[in-house]
C-alpha positions in Angstrom: 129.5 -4.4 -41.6 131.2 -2.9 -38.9 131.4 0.2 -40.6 127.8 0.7 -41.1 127.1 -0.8 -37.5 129.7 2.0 -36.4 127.8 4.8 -38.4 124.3 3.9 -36.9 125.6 4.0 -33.2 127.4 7.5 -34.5 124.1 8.8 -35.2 122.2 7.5 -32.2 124.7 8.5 -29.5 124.5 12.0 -31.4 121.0 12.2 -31.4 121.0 11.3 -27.4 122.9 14.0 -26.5 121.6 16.6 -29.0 118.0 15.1 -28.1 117.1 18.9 -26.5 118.0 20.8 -29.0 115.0 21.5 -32.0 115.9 20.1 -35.6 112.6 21.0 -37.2 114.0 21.2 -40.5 115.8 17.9 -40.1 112.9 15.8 -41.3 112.4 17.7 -45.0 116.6 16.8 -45.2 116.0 13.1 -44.0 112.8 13.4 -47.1 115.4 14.7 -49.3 118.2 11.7 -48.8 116.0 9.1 -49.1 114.7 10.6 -52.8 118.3 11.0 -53.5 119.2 7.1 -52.7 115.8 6.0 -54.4 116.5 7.7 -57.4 119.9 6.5 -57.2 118.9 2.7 -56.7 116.6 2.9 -59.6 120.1 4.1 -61.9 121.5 1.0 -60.3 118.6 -1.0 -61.2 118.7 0.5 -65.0 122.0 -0.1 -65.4 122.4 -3.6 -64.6 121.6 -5.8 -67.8 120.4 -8.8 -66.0 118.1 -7.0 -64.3 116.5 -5.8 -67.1 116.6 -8.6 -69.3 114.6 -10.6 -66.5 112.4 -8.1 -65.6 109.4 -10.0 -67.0 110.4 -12.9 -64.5 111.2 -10.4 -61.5 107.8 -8.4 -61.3 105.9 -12.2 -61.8 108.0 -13.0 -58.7 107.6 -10.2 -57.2 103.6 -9.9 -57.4 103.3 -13.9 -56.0 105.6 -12.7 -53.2 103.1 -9.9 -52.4 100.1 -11.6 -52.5 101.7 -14.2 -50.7 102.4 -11.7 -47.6 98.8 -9.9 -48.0 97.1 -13.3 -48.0 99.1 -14.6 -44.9 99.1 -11.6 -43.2 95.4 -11.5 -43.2 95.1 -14.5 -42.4 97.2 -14.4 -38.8 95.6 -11.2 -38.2 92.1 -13.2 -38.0 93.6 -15.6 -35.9 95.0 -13.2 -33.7 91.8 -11.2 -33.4 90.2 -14.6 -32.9 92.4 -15.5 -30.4 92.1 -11.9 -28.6 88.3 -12.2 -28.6 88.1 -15.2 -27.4 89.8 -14.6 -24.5 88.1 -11.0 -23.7 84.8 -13.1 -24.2 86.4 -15.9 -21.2 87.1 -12.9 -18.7 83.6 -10.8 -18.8 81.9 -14.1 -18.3 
């Protein structure tokens, strides 16, 4: 854990004091890696038999999950925009 934490500060306290310079091509490499580690997660994923085997289960999991967050999501948003309105509504009065 350290390690990783270590790593991110690495790259943050390099990108402060290179933050002048122009790395236009470093977002098509930062594209790139991520490809490369999705593509490698989805070996992962392939190559682990329990995975697989309850796959079925997984994606039925993994769609109530979804709607789950969509549906309550939504559903705070209206309150908040409620919420924001109705005090807008208080203060032009």
């Amino acid at each position: 854990m350290f390690v990783i934490v270590g790593i991110m500060l690495t790259g943050v306290l390099t990108g402060y004091l290179f933050r002048k310079k122009n790395f236009s091509w470093i977002q098509r490499l930062i594209t790139v890696f991520i490809w490369i580690l999705l593509f490698l997660l989805g070996v992962d994923v392939g190559l682990n038999p329990i995975i697989i085997n309850n796959i079925h289960t997984l994606g039925l999991e993994a769609v109530y999950i979804t709607v789950a967050a969509c549906l309550g999501s939504a559903v705070f948003a209206s309150l908040l925009w409620k919420f924001a309105n109705k005090n807008n509504k208080n203060s032009d009065s």
